[in-house]
PLY file of the C-alpha trace (Angstrom):
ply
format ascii 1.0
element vertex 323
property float x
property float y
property float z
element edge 322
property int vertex1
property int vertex2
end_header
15.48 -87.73 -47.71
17.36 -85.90 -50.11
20.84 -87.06 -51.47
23.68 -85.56 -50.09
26.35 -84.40 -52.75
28.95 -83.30 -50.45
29.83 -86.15 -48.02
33.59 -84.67 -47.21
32.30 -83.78 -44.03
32.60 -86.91 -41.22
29.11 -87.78 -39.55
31.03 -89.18 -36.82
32.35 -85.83 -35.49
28.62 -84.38 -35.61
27.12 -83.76 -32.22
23.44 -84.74 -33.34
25.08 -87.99 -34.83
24.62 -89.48 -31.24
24.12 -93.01 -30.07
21.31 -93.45 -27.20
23.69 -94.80 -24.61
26.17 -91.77 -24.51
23.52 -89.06 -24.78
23.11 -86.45 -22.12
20.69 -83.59 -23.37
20.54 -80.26 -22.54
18.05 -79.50 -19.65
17.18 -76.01 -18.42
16.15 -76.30 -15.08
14.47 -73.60 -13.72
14.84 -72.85 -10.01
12.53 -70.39 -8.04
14.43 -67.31 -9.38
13.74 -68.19 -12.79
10.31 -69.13 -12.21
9.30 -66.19 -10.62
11.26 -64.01 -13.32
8.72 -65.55 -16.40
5.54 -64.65 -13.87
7.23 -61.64 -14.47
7.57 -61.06 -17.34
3.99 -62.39 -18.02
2.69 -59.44 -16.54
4.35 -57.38 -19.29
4.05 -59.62 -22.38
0.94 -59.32 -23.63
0.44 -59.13 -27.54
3.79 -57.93 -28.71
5.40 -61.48 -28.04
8.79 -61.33 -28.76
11.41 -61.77 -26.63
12.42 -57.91 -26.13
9.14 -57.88 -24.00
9.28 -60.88 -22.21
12.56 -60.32 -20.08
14.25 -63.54 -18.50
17.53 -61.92 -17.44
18.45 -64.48 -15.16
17.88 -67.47 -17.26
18.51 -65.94 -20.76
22.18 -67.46 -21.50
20.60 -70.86 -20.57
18.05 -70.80 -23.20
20.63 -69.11 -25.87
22.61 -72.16 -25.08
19.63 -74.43 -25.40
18.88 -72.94 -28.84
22.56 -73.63 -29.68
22.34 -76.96 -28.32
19.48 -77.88 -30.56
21.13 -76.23 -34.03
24.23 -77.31 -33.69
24.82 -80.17 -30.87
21.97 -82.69 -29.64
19.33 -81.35 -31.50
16.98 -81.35 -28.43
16.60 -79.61 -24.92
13.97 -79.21 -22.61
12.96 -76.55 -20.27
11.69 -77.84 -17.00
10.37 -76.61 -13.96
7.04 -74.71 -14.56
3.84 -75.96 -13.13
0.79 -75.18 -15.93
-1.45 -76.01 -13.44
-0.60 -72.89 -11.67
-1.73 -70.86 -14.52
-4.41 -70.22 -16.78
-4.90 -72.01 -20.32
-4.32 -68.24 -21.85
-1.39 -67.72 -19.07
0.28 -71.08 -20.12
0.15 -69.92 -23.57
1.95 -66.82 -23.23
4.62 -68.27 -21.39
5.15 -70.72 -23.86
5.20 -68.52 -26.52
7.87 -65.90 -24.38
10.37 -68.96 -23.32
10.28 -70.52 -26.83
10.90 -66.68 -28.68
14.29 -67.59 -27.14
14.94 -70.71 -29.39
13.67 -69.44 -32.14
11.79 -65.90 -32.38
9.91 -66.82 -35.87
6.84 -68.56 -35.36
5.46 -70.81 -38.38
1.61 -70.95 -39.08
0.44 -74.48 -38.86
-2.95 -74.08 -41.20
-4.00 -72.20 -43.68
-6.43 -70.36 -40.94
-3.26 -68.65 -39.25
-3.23 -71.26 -36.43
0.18 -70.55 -34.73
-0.91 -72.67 -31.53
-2.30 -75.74 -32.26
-3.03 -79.01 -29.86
-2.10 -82.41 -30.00
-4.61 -84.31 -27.69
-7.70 -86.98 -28.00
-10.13 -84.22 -26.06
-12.92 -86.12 -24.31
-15.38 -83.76 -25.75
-15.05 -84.98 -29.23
-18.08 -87.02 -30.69
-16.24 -87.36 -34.33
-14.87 -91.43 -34.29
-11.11 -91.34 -34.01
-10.92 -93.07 -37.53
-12.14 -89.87 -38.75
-9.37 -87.52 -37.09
-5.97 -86.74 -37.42
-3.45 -89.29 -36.18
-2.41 -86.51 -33.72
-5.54 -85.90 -32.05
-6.23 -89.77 -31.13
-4.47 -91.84 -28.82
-3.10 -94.26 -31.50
0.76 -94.26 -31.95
2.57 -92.02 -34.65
5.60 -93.65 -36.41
9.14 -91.94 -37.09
8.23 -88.83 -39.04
9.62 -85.00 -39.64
7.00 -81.50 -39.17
6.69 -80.95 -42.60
6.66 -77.23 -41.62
9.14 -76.14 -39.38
12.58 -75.72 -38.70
12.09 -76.32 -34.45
9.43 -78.08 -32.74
8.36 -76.99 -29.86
5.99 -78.99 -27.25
4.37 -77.80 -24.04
3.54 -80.54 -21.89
0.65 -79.41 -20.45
-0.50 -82.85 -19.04
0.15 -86.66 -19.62
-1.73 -89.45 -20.07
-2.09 -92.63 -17.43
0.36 -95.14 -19.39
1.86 -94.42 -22.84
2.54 -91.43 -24.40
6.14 -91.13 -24.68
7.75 -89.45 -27.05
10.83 -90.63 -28.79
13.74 -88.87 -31.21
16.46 -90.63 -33.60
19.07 -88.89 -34.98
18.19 -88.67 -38.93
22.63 -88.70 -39.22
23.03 -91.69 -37.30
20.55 -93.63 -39.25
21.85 -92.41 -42.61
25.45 -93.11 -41.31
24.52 -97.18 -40.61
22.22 -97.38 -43.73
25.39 -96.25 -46.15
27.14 -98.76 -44.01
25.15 -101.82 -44.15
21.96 -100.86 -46.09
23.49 -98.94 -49.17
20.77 -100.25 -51.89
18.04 -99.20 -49.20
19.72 -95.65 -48.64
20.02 -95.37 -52.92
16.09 -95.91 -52.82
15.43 -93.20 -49.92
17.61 -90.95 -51.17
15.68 -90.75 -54.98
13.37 -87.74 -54.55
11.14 -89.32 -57.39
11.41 -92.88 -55.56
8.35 -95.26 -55.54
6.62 -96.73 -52.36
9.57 -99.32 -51.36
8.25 -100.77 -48.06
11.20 -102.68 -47.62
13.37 -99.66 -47.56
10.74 -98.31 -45.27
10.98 -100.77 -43.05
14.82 -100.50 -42.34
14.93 -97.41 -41.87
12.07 -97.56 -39.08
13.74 -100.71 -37.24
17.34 -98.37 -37.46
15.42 -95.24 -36.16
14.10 -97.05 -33.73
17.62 -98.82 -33.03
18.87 -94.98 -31.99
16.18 -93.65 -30.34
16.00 -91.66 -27.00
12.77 -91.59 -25.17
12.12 -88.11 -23.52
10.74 -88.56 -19.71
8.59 -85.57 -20.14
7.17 -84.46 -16.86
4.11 -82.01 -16.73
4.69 -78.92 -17.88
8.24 -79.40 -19.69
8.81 -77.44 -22.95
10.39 -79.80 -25.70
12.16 -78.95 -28.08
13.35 -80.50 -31.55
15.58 -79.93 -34.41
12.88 -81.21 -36.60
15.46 -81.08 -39.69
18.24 -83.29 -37.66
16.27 -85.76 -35.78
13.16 -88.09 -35.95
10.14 -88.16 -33.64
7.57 -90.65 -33.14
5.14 -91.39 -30.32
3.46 -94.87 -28.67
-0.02 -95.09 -27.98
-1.57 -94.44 -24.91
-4.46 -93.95 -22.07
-6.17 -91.50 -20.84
-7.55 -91.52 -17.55
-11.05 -91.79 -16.68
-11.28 -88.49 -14.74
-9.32 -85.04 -15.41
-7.18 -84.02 -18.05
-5.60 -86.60 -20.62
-2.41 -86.13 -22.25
-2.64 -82.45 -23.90
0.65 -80.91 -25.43
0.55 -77.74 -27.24
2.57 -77.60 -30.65
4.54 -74.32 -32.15
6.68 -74.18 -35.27
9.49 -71.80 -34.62
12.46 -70.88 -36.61
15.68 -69.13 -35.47
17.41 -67.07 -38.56
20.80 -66.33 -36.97
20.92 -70.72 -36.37
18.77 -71.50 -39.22
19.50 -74.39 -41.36
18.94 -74.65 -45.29
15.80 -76.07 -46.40
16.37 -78.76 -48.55
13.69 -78.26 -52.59
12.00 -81.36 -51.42
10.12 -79.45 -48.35
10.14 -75.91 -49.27
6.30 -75.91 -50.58
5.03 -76.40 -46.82
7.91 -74.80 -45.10
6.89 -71.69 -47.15
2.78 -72.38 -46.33
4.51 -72.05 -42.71
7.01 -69.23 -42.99
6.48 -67.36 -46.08
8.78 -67.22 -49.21
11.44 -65.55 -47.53
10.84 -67.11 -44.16
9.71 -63.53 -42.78
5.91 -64.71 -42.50
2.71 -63.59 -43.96
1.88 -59.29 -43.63
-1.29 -58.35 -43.04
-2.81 -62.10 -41.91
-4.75 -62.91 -39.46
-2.84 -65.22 -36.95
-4.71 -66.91 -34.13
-3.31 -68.26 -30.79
-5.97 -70.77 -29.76
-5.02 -71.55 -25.89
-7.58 -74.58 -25.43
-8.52 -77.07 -28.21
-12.00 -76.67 -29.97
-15.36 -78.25 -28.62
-16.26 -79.45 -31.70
-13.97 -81.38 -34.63
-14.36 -80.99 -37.41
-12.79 -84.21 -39.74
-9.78 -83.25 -41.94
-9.42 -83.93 -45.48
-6.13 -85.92 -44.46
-6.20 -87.89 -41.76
-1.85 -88.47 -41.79
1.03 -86.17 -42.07
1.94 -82.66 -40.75
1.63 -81.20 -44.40
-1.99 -82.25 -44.40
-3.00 -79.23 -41.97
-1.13 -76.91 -44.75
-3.07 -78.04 -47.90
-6.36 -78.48 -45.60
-8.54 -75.81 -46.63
-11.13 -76.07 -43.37
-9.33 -77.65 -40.31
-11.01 -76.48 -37.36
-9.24 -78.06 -34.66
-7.57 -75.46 -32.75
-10.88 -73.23 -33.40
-10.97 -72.78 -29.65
-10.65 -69.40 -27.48
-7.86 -67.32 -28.70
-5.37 -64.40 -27.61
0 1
1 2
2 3
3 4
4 5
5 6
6 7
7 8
8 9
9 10
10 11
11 12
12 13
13 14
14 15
15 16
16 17
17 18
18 19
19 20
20 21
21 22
22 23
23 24
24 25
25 26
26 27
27 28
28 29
29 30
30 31
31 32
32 33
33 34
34 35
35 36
36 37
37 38
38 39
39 40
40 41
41 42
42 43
43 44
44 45
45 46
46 47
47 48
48 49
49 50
50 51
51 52
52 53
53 54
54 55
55 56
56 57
57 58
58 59
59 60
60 61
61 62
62 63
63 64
64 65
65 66
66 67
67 68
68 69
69 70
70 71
71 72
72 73
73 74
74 75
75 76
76 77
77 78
78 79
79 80
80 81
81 82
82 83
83 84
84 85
85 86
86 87
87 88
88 89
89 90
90 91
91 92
92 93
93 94
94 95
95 96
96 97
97 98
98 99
99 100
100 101
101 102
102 103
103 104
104 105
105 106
106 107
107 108
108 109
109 110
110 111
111 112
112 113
113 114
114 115
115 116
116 117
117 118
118 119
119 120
120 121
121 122
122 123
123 124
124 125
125 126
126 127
127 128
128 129
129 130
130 131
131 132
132 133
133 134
134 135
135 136
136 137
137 138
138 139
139 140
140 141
141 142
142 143
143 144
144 145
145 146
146 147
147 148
148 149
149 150
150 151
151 152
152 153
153 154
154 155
155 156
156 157
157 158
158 159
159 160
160 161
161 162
162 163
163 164
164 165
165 166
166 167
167 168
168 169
169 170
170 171
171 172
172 173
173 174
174 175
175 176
176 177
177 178
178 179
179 180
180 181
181 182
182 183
183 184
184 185
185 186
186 187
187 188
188 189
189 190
190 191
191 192
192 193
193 194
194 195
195 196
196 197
197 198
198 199
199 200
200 201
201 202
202 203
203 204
204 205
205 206
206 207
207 208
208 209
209 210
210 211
211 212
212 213
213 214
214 215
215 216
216 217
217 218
218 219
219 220
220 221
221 222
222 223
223 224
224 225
225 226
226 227
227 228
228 229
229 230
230 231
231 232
232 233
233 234
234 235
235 236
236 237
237 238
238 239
239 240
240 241
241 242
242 243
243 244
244 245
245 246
246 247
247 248
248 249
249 250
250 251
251 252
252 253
253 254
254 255
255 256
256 257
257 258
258 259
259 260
260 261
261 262
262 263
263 264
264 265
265 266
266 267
267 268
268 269
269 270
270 271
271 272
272 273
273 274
274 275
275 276
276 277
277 278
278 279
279 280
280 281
281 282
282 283
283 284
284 285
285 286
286 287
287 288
288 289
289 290
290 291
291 292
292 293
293 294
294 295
295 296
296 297
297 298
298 299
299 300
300 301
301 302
302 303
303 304
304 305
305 306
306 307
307 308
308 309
309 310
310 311
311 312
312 313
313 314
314 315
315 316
316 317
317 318
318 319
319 320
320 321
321 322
C-alpha cells in the first residue's frame, strides 16, 4: 500500500468506501431476451473478440453501468443468469470473453506464455501433491490479497464446490479509513514501500479486512467482477464432491482505458508483464485462450501470489485446449 500524499479528498463520500451492512451491489440479471441475444451473438464472435462483434443491444447499457459501477461506485457487479452447462467449455469461453469486453475491452496476459484464460480449480486429474501447486489450484483458503496484474478481475463461475468456496471482498478505503483512525502506527508501517515483514501490522489489517467484508453468493455460472485496485478478495477453503465437477472458475485480467485508474510505481513491473508499457498489450505475441485446465501440472517456481505466474518462466497450468 502506497502512501497517499493528497488526503483532501473525504473517504467517507467514496462509493467503494462501503460498510457490509448497507451494501447493495450491482447485479445484471439477465432475462430470456438477454440470454438468447449472447447465443446470438456467439454465433458471430468468433476470433475477433471485441465487443463491436459480439452485439448485446438489449442488455448493453446494463453492463456500461456495471463497468461504471465497478470504477467508480461499489467496485463489484455480477452478471447472472447464464447456465454454462448449456454450453460447451470453448462456448462458455467465448461468452465470457464477449460479456466481460463490456467492462473492460483490454485483456491482460496472466503468464509469460500469453495465457489470457487461465483456471482457478483443484482438477481431479492432477497427480502433483497440492503442497507442490499454486495456492489457487488447491482447495486450501487464500487470504486478503490484490491481482498483482490487473486493473478488473473477472471470474466465471463455471461450477462450485459441495461446502466452502466463497469468495469474499473488503473495501481497501474502508480499511485504510479505520487504520488512520485507530491503527495510525500500523498504517505508517503499511504505507512504507521499503517496509520490513511487520506481522503485527499484518495482522490488523487482515482482522479489519475481514471486519468489512461482503461474501458474494455466487451461483453457477455468474460472472464476477472486481475492482482489483479498490477492494480486497480472499477465499475459504472448501470440498469438492466425490462425483462431477468441483468448484472451477475461470480468471481474466481486463482493463477499461476510458475508466482506468492510475497505477500506483509499486505494481507497475507486473501490471506491465500483463498489459504492456503503455497498457496497449504485446504486438505480434502469441496469446492463448485455454477453455479447460491442463491434464497434467506442472509445479510452479512460486507456489503464492498472482505475480508469481508473471516472473514464472514455465507454468503450464492452463496448457489445456485452446481457441
Amino acid at each position: 500500500m502506497e502512501k497517499m500524499e493528497n488526503t483532501s479528498y473525504n473517504i467517507e463520500s467514496r462509493p467503494m468506501a462501503w460498510a457490509s451492512n448497507d451494501l447493495s451491489p450491482t447485479a445484471v440479471h439477465l432475462d430470456e431476451q438477454g440470454v438468447a441475444e449472447i447465443q446470438k451473438s456467439l454465433k458471430q464472435f468468433k476470433d475477433a473478440m471485441t465487443r463491436e462483434n459480439f452485439p448485446l443491444p438489449t442488455i448493453q447499457e446494463q453492463l456500461v453501468r456495471a463497468s461504471l459501477d465497478v470504477h467508480e461506485g461499489r467496485g463489484f457487479a455480477i452478471v447472472r443468469g447464464l447456465d454454462p452447462r448449456k454450453f460447451s467449455a470453448e462456448d462458455n469461453a467465448i461468452v465470457f470473453l464477449g460479456v466481460a469486453s463490456y467492462i473492460g475491452e483490454q485483456r491482460g496476459v496472466q503468464d509469460k506464455k500469453g495465457s489470457v484464460l487461465t483456471h482457478v480449480t483443484d482438477s481431479k486429474v492432477w497427480t502433483t501433491p497440492p503442497s507442490m501447486r499454486h495456492g489457487i489450484h488447491t482447495t486450501t483458503g487464500l487470504a486478503w490479497h490484490c491481482d498483482m496484474g490487473t486493473d478488473v478481475l473477472a471470474l466465471h463461475v463455471r461450477s462450485l464446490a459441495e461446502t466452502g468456496g466463497s469468495t469474499f471482498v473488503s473495501p481497501s478505503w474502508s480499511i485504510y479509513k479505520e487504520l488512520a483512525a485507530s491503527y495510525p502506527e500500523a498504517l505508517k508501517d503499511l504505507c512504507d514501500p521499503n517496509w520490513p515483514i511487520q506481522l503485527g501490522a499484518l495482522d490488523i489489517f487482515s482482522k479489519l479486512a475481514s471486519k468489512h467484508q461482503h461474501r458474494l453468493d455466487t451461483k453457477q455460472g455468474d460472472m464476477v467482477f472486481i475492482n482489483n485496485l479498490g477492494l480486497l478478495h480472499a477465499r475459504d477453503s472448501y470440498v469438492d464432491p466425490k462425483d462431477g465437477p468441483g468448484r472451477h472458475f475461470v480468471r481474466l485480467w481486463l482493463r477499461n482505458p476510458s475508466l482506468a485508474w492510475n497505477i500506483p510505481q509499486s505494481m507497475r513491473v507486473p501490471w506491465e508483464a500483463a498489459f504492456g508499457p503503455d497498457g496497449n498489450g504485446f504486438p505480434g505475441m502469441q496469446r492463448s485462450y485455454a477453455i479447460m485446465p491442463t491434464l497434467e501440472y506442472k509445479p510452479p517456481k512460486y507456489t503464492a501470489g498472482s505475480a508469481a505466474f508473471m516472473l514464472e518462466d514455465s507454468d503450464d497450468v492452463n496448457g489445456g485446449a485452446a481457441i
